[in-house]
C-alpha angles and dihedrals in degrees: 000000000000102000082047099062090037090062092039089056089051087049091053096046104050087049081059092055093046091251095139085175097059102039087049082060103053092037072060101053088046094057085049092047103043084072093073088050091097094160105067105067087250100302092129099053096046086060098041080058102037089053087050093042078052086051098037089049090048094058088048096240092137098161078064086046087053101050091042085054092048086048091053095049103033105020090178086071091066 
């Protein structure tokens, strides 16, 4: 949970300095890493792909949106 949270508040961090780049890349880490948040009854992962369907939808890639949103609902499809 804790490398979780680490790599949320860079993301965080790096959309409040306007590095779209940087911040896409840790959303990303936090959707990896909130796999491993068994304790939550999932609430970690919905928001680690909930943060990356809110980048995904920003660059305008909506067939990705629309596989990252599959993967939330229906993980077996991933």
């Amino acid at each position: 949970m804790q490398v979780y949270q680490s790599h949320h508040y860079l993301a965080k961090y790096f959309q409040s300095t306007g590095d779209k780049w940087l911040a896409d890349h840790f959303y990303e880490n936090c959707l990896h890493y909130s796999a491993s948040v068994t304790n939550d009854d999932g609430k970690v992962a919905a928001e680690g792909h909930c943060n990356v369907g809110i980048c995904l939808e920003e660059a305008g890639k909506y067939f990705s949106l629309s596989l990252v949103m599959s993967c939330a609902v229906v993980p077996a499809l991933c």
